[in-house]
ZADREN-319479 format. One record per residue (C-alpha): x, y, z; residue in one letter. Coordinates in nm, 3 decimals, always signed. Example, Ala and Ser with C-alpha at 12.3 -4.5 7.8 and 13.67 -1.06 7.14 Angstrom:
<sites>
> +1.230 / -0.450 / +0.780 / A
> +1.367 / -0.106 / +0.714 / S
</sites>
This chain:
<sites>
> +0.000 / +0.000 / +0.000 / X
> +0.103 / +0.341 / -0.076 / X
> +0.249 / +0.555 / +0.168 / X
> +0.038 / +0.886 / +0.150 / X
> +0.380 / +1.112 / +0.186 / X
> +0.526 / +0.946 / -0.123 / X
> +0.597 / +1.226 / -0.336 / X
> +0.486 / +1.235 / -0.712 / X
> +0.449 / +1.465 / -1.007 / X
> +0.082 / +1.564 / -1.111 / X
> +0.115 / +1.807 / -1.378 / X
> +0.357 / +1.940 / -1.620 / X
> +0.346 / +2.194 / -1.860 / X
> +0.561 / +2.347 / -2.138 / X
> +0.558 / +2.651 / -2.376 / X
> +0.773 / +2.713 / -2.716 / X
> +0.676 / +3.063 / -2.868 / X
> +0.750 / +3.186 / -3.148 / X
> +0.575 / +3.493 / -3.190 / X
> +0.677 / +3.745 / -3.472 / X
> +0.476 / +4.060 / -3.358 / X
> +0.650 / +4.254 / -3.159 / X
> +0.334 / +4.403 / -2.982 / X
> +0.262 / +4.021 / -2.821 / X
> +0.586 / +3.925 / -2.773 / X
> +0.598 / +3.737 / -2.400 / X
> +0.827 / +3.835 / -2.107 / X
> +0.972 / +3.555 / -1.915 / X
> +0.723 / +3.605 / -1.620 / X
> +0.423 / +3.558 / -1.923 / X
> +0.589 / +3.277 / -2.041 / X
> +0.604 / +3.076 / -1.666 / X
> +0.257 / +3.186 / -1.602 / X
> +0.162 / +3.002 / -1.955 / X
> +0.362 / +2.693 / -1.844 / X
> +0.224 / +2.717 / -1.490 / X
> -0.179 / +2.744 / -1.641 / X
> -0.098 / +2.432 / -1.838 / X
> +0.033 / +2.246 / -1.549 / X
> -0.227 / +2.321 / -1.385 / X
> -0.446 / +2.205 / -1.638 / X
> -0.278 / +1.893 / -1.725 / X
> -0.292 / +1.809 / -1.337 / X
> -0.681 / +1.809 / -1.318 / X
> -0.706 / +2.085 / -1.097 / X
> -0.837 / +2.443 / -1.147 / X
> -0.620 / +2.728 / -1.128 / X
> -0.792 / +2.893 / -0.848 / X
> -0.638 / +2.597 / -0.648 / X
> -0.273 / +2.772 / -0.668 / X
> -0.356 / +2.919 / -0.443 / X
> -0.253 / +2.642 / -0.241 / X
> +0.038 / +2.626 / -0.300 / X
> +0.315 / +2.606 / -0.013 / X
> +0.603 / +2.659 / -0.196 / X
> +0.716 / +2.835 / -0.509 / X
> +1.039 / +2.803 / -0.698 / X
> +1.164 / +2.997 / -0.990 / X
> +1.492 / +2.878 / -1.178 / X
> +1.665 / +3.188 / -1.248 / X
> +1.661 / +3.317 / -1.598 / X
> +1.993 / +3.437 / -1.768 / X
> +1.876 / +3.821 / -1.806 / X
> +1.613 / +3.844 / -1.508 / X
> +1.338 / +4.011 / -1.613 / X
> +1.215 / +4.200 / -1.330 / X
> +1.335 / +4.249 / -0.962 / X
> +1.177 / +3.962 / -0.825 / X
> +1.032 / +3.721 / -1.049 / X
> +0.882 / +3.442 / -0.767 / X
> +0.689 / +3.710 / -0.647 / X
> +0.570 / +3.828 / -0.964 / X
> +0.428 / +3.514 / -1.088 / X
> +0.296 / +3.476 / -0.708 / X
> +0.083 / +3.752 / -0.766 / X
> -0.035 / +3.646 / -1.128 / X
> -0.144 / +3.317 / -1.009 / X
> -0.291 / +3.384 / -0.667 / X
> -0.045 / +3.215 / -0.466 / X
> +0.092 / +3.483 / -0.260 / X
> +0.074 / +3.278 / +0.101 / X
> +0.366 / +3.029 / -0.099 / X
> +0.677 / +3.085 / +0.026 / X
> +0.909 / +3.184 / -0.285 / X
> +1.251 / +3.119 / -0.381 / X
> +1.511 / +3.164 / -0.676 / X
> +1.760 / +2.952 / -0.776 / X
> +2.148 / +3.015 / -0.822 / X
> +2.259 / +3.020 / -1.186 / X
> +2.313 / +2.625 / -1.306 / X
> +2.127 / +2.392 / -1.550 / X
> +2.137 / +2.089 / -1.265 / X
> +1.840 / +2.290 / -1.062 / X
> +1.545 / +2.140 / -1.187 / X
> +1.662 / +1.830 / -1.134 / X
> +1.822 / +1.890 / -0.827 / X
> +1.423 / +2.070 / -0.707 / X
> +1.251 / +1.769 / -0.811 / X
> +1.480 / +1.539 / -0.571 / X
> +1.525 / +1.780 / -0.325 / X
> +1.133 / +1.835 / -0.272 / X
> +1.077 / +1.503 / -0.310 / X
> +1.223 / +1.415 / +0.018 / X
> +1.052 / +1.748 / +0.187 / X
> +0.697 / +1.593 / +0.091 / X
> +0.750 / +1.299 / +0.210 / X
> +0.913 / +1.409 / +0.518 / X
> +0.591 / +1.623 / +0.533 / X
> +0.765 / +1.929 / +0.540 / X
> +0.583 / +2.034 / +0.216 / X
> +0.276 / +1.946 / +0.034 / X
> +0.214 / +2.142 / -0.313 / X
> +0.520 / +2.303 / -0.489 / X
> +0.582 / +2.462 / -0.797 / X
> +0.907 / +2.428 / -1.000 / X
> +0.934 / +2.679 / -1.318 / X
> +1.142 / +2.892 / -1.534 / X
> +1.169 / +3.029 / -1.844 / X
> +1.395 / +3.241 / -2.096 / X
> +1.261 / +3.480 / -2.385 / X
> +1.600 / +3.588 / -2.464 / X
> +1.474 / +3.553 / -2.882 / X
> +1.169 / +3.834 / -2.811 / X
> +1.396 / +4.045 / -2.609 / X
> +1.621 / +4.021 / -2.947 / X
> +1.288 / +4.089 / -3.144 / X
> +1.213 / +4.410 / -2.934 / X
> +1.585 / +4.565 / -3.000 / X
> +1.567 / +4.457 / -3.371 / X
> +1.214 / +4.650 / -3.383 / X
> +1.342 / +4.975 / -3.228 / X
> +1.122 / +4.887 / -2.888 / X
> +1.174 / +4.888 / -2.527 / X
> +1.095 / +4.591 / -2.367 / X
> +0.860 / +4.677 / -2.020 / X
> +0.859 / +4.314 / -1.846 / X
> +0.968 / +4.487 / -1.495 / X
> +0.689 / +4.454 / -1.239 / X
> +0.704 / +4.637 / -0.891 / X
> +0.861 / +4.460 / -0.593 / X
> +0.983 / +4.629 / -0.278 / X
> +1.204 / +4.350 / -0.219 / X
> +1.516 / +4.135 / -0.417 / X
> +1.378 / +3.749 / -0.390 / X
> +1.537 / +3.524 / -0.188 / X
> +1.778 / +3.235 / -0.279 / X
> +1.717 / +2.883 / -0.235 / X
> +2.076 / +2.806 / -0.169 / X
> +2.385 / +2.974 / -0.163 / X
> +2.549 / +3.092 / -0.531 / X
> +2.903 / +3.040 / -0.561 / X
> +3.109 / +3.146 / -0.863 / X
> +3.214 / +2.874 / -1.119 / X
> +3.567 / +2.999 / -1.162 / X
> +3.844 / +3.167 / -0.975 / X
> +3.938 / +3.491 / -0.996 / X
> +4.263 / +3.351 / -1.164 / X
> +4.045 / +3.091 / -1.416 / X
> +3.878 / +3.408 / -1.547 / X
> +4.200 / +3.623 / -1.578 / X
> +4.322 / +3.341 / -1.781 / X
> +4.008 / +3.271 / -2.021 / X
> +3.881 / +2.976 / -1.794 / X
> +3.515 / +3.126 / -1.798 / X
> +3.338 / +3.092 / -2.138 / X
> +3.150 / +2.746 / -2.170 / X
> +3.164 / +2.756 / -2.534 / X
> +3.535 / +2.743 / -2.492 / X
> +3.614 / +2.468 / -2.157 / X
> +3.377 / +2.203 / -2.320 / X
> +3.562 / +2.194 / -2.636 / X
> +3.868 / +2.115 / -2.410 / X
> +3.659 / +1.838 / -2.247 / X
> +3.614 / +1.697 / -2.633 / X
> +3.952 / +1.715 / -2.739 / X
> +4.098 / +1.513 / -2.411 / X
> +3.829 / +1.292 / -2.506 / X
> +3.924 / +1.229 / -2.843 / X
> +4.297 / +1.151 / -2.716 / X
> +4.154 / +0.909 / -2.475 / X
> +3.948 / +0.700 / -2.731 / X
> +4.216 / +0.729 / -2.975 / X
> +4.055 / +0.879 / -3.258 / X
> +4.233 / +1.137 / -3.544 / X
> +4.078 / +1.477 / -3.568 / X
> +3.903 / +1.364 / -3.894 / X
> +3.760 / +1.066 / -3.727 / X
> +3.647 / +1.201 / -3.460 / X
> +3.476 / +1.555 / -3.625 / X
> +3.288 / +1.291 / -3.775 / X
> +3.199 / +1.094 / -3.431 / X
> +3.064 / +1.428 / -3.332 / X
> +2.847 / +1.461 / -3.612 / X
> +2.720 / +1.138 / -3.587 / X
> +2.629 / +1.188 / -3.197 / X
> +2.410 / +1.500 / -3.282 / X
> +2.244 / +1.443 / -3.569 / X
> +2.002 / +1.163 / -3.417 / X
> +1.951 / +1.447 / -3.159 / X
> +1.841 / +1.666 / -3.463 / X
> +1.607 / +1.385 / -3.570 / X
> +1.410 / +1.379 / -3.201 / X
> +1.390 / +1.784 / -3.196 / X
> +1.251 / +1.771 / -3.592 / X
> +0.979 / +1.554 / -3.445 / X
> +0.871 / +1.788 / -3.147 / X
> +0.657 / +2.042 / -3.149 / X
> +0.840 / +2.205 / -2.856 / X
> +1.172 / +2.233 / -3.062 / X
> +1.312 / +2.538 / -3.121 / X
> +1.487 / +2.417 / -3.445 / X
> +1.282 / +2.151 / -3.573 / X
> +1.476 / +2.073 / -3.822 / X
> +1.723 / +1.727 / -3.934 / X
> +2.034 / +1.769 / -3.953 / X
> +2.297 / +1.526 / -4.136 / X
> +2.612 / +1.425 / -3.948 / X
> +2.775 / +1.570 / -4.227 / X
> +2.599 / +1.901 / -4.222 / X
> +2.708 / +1.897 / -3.826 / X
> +3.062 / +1.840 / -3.848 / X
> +3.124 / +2.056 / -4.119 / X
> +3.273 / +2.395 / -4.061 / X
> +3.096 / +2.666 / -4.292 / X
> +2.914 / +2.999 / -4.326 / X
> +2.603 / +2.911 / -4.162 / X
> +2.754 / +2.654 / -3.929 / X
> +3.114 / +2.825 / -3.810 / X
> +3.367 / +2.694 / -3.534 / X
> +3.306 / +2.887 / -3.207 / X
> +3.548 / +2.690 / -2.971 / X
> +3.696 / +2.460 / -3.199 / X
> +3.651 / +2.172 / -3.240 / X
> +3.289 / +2.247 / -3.177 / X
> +3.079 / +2.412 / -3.485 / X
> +2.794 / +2.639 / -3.413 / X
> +2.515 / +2.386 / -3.458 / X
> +2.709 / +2.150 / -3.146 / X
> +2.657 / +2.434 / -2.896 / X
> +2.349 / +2.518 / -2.710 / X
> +2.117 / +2.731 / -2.773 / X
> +1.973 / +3.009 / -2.554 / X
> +1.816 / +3.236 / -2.803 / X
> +1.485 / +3.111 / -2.767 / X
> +1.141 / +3.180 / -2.612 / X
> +1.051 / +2.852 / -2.369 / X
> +0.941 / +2.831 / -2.051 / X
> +0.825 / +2.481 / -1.823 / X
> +0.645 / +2.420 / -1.483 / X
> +0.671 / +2.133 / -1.261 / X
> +0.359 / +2.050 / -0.997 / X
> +0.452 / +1.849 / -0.737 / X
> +0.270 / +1.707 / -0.395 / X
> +0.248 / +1.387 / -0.222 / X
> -0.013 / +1.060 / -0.302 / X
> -0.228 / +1.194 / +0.017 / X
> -0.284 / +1.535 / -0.098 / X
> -0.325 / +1.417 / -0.483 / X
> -0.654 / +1.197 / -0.364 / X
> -0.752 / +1.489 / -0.152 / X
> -0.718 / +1.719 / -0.438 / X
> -0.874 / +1.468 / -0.678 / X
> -0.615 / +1.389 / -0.943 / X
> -0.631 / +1.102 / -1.135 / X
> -0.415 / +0.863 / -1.041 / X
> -0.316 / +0.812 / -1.417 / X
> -0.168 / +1.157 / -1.414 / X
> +0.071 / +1.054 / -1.144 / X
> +0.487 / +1.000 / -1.229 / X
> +0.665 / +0.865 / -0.952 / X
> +1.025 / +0.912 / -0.889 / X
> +1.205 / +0.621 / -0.807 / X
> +1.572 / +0.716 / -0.794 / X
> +1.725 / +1.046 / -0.717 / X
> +2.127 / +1.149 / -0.696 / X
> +2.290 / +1.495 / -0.663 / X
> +2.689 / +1.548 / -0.739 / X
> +2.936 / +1.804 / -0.764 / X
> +3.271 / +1.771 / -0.908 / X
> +3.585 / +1.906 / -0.777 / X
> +3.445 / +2.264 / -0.824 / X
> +3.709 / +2.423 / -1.007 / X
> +3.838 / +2.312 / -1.356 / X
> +4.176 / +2.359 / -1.243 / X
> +4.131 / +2.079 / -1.010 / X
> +3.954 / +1.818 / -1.207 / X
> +4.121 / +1.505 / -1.203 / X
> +4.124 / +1.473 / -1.549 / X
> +3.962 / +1.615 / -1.867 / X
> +3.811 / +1.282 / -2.005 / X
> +3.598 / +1.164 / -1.725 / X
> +3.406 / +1.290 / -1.449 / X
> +3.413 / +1.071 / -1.124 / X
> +3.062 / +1.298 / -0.991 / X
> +2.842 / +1.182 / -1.274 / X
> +2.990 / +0.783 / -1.205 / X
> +2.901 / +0.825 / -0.821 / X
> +2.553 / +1.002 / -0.943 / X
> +2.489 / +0.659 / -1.173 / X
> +2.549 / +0.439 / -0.843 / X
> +2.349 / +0.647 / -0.632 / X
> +2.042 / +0.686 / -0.859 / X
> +2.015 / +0.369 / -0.980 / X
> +2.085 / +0.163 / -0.654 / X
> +1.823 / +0.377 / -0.488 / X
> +1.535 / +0.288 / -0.785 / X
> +1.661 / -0.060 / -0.787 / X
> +1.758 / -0.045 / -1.133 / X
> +2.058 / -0.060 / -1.424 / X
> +2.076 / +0.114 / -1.738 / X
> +1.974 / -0.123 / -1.919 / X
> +1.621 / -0.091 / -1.765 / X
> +1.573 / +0.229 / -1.866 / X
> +1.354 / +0.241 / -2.155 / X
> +1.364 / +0.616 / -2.218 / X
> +1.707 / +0.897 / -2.186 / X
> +1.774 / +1.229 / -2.166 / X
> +2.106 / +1.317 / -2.095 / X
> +2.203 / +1.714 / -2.065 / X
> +2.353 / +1.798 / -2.378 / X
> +2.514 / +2.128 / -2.400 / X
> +2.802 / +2.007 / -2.597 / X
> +2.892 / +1.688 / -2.712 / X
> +3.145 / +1.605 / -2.440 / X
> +2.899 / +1.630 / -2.203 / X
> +2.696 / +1.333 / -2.320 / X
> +3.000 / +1.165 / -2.449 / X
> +3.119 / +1.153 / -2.076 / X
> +2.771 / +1.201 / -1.917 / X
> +2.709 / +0.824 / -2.093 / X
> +3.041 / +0.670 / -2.076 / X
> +3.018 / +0.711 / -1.658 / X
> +2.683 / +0.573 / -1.682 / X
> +2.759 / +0.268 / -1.880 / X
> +2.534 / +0.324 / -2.178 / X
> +2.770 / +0.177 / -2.499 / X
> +2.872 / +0.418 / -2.778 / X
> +2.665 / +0.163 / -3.035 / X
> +2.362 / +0.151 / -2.761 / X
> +2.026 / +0.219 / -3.009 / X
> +1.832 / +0.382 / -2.745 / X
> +1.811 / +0.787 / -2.815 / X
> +2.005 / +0.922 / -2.576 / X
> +1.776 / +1.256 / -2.599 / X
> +1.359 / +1.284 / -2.575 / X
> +1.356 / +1.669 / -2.650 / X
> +1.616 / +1.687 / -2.912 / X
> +1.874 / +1.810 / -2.624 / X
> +1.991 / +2.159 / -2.607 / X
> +2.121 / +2.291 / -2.914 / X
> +1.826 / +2.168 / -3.179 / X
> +1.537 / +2.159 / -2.880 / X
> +1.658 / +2.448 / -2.733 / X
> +1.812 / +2.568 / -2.412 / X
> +1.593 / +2.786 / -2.171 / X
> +1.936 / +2.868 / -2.010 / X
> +1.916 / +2.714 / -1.657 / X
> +1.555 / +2.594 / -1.684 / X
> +1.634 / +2.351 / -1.987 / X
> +1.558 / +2.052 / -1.753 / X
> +1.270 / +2.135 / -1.618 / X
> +1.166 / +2.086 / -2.010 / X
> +1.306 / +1.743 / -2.086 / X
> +1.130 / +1.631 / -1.668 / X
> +0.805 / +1.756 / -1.821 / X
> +0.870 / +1.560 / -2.164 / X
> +0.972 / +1.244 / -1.950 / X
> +0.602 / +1.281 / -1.796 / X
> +0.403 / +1.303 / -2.134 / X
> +0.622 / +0.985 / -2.228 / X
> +0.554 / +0.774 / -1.939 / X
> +0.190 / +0.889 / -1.923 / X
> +0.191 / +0.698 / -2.253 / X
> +0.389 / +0.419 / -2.197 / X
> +0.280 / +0.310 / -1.842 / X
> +0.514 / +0.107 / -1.649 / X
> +0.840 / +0.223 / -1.890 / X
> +1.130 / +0.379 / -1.664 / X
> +1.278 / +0.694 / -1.796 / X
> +1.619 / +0.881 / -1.693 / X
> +1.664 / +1.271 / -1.666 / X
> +2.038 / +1.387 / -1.542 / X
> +2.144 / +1.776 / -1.537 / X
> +2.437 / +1.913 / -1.551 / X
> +2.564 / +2.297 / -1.426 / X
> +2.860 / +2.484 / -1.471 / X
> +3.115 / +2.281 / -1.665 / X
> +3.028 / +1.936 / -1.637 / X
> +3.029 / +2.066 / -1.176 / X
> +2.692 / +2.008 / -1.051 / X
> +2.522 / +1.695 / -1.123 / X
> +2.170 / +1.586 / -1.109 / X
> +1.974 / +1.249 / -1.188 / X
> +1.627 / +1.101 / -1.188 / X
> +1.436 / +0.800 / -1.249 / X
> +1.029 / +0.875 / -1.350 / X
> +0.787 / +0.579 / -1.441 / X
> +0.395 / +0.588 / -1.371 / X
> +0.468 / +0.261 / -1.161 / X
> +0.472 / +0.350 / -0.805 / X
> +0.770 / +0.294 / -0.569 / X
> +0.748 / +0.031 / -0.335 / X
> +0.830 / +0.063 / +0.056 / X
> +0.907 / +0.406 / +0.222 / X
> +1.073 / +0.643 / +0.001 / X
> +1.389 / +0.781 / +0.097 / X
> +1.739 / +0.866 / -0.026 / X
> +2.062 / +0.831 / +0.064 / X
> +2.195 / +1.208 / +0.213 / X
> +2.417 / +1.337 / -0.068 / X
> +2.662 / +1.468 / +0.177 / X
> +2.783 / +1.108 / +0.248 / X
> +2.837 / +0.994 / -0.123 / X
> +2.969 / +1.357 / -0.207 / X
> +3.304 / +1.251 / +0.035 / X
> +3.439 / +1.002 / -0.196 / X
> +3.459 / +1.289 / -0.485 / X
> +3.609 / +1.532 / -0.231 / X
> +3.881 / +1.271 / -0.148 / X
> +4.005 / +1.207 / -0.500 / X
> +4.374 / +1.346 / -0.525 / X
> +4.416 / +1.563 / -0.814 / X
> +4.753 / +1.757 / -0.921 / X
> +4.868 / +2.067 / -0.814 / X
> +4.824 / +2.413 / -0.956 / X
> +5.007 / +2.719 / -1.019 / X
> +4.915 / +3.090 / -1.139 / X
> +5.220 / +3.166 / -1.250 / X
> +5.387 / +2.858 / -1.429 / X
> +5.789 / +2.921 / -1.580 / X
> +6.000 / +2.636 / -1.761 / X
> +5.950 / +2.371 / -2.001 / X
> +5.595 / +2.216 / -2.022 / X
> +5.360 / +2.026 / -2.239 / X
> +4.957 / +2.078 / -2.297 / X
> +4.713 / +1.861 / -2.126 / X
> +4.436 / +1.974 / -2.353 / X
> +4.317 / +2.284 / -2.548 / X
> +4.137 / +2.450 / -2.803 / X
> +4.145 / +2.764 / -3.022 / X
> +3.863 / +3.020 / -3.003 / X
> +3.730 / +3.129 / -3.349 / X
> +3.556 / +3.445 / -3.474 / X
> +3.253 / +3.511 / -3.637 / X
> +3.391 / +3.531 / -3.944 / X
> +3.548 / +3.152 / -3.915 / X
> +3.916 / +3.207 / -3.831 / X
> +4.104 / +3.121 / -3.527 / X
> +4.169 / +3.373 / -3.292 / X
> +4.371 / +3.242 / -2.976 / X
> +4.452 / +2.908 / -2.852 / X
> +4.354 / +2.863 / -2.459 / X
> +4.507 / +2.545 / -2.303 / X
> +4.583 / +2.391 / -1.984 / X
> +4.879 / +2.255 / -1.952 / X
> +5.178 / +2.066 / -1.691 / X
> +5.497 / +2.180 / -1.614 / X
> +5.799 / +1.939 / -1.724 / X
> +5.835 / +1.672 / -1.961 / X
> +5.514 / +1.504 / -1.879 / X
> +5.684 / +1.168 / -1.666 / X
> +5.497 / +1.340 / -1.367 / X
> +5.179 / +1.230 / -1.281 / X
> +5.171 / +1.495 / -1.057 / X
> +5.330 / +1.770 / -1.234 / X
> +5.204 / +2.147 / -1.180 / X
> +4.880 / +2.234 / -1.373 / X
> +4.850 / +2.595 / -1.558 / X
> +4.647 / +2.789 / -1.796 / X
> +4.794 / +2.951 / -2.083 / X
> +4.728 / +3.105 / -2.409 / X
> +4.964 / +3.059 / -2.724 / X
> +5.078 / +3.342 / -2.932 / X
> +4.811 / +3.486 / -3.185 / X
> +5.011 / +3.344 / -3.515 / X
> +4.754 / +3.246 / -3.739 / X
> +4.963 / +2.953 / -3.917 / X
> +4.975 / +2.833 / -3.534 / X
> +4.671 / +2.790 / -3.455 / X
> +4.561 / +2.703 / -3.784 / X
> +4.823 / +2.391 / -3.740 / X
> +4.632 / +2.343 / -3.404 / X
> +4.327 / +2.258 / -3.566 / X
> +4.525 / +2.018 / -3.788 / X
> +4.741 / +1.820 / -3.592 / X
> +4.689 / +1.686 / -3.212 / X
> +4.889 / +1.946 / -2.972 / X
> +4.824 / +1.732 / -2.672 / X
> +5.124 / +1.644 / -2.537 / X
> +5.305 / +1.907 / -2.713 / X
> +5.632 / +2.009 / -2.515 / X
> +5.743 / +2.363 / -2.544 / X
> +5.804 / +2.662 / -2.254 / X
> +5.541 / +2.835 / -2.067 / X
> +5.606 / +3.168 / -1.915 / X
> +5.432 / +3.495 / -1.795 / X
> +5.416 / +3.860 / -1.940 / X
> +5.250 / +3.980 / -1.634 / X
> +4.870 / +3.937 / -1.713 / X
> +4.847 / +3.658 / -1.949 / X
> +5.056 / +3.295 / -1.913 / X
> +5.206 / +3.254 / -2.301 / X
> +5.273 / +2.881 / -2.395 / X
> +5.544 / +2.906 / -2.696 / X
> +5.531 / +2.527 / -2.864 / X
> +5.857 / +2.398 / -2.958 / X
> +5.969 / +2.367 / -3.295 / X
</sites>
């Protein structure tokens, strides 16, 4: 029998605009109260009954659009007794919500929430194009209040040296990758291609996609006017996309309140494994560039806790900003590189679309509408914030958990990430060194601009040589040749001209 605390999902909703007048374009805040309606809707209950609501979560947007959005969509909604929160900047937080309330509903500390967010960063573009000022601020007397703590994704130093830009530290995720598995740069352009296009497929047949559109693995890959190199070796179309107009809402409460509320039981999604992880927090620290030892614990966690492998999961989304973080995201879980099961049920974040942080939240609400239809089918959503950091995982099905549901506290699986030993680092690096990994930022007009690399000091015998972050001179025919040939491993002499640390490869 069911205990009445166990937490479920009872309503989802999602919204994709693409509205050309610029007198109806949304704000943010119109978009979540869309999503919000139509979770509502999709639960079974009226709206009136948000005003129920205990608690009230917005994932924050990349350009807030008003002082205090959680209280702005409080209002709109009628659910100004909820208590109402923002979220730090990272694309794990819906995710990490849905486990985290989970366990507050069944510990009965909650019993109705509401997870949303949204991004209309492509109608804020539409307003500037047309000449207009966007007015999507709403009064507040007060800044909202933060979930949990924010914490900046790079040190001071990282930043001084380049280490900030995602669109330029996952392409040096891809190219330690490729060295690890072996492959040329031609073979593996063309792995990459081949990973994203069935992505392309999945978003073409969604009517929440952003870029509904099929892609080749050809048409991927290949560098061009309409598809340049951003952080090489990483074209346009393998990046994600933020420029968009989406929004999604999350209800949440426990089996007790559901029958009090009368939901139908066949809108219920029960979560049957949940796991939160944070790699060593720096990149400067990781332990390597090819794997990531947070989203192997996460696997462990989530799937001992639901009772389940891989293999039982019958439906996958993993977070796919950039192609190493699926490549990695599914080596650590176990899931073959010749596996036939999409490893995306939105289309993932560069052909779906990105809502910046709040990306999840879409591919949780997906999951539902899956399972709805295929009752009994297990489904797995993992997140991912910062670059490849913070990690979250869950397992949905419409079959209900069995026994009391609990977790295991993250805290005590979090220790054996904490403990791995990692090598040193150093600001200012001086002698004879070789790259680790790297990759050379291009313009918009498709050349190479500067190569950004982390390297080791020495001759690359010492495991646990000094790490350091350097750029190489801006000679075009060098980082040209970068592009061409594997630099990893390179030896040459790394030095400092007082702001920036210059990596000169030997001859």
């Amino acid at each position: 029998m069911l205990d009445k605390n166990t937490p479920i999902i009872i309503g989802v909703g999602q919204i994709t605009e693409k509205e050309n007048d610029a007198e109806k374009l949304s704000s943010p805040v119109d978009l979540i109260e869309k999503a919000t309606r139509l979770a509502a809707e999709d639960a079974g209950i009226r709206c009136e009954e948000l005003a129920n609501l205990d608690e009230l979560v917005i994932v924050r947007g990349f350009r807030e659009p008003t002082r205090n959005s959680p209280e702005a969509l409080a209002k709109r909604i009628g659910a100004g007794e909820a208590k109402q929160w923002l979220t730090p900047n990272g694309g794990n937080a819906p995710q990490y919500l849905v486990n985290r309330y989970s366990e507050s509903i069944f510990q009965g500390k909650h019993q109705f929430v509401l997870l949303a967010g949204a991004e209309a960063m492509d109608n804020s573009r539409r307003f500037h194009k047309a000449g207009l000022k966007n007015d999507w601020a709403e009064q507040s007397d007060r800044d909202p209040s933060y979930l949990y703590p924010d914490r900046e994704m790079s040190s001071d130093h990282e930043k001084s040296q380049g280490i900030w830009a995602p669109a330029h530290i996952y392409p040096m995720f891809e190219n330690a990758l490729r060295k690890s598995y072996g492959n040329s740069i031609e073979q593996h352009q063309q792995v990459l291609g081949e990973l994203f296009s069935p992505f392309s497929k999945v978003a073409a047949q969604s009517k929440h996609a952003w870029y509904p559109i099929e892609r080749s693995a050809k048409e991927i890959s290949t560098a061009s006017k309409e598809n340049r190199y951003v952080g090489w070796p990483y074209t346009k179309f393998m990046n994600a996309m933020n420029q968009i107009n989406q929004s999604a809402a999350i209800l949440m409460t426990s089996v007790g309140t559901a029958i009090e509320m009368g939901v139908p039981e066949e809108q219920w999604v029960f979560l049957h494994g949940c796991a939160d992880t944070t790699e060593k927090w720096n990149v400067t620290e990781r332990v390597d560039y090819s794997s990531s030892p947070a989203i192997r614990v996460l696997g462990q966690q989530v799937f001992d806790m639901a009772n389940k492998s891989i293999n039982d999961m019958d439906f996958v989304d993993i977070y796919s900003c950039f192609p190493s973080a699926v490549q990695i995201a599914r080596d650590e879980l176990g899931i073959a590189s010749d596996d036939k099961r999409a490893l995306t049920i939105t289309g993932g974040l560069p052909f779906h679309g990105g809502a910046g942080n709040n990306y999840v939240m879409n591919s949780i609400a997906a999951m539902i509408d899956i399972l709805r239809k295929n009752r009994g089918k297990f489904g797995l959503v993992t997140a991912n914030g910062g670059y490849l950091t913070k990690h979250s995982a869950g397992i949905y099905s419409t079959t209900p958990t069995t026994g009391s549901w609990q977790r295991v506290n993250p805290a005590i699986y979090q220790q054996e990430i904490d403990d791995l030993p990692h090598p040193p680092y150093v600001e200012k690096p001086d002698g004879p060194a070789i790259i680790e990994t790297y990759t050379v930022a291009f313009g918009r007009n498709n050349t190479p601009e500067e190569g950004i690399l982390i390297g080791r000091l020495g001759d690359g015998s010492d495991p646990q040589a000094p790490r350091f972050i350097a750029h190489t001179p801006k000679d075009i025919d060098l980082l040209t040749s970068m592009t061409k040939d594997c630099f990893i491993g390179r030896a040459g002499h790394v030095t400092s001209d007082g702001e920036l640390n210059i990596f000169q490869p030997a001859d």
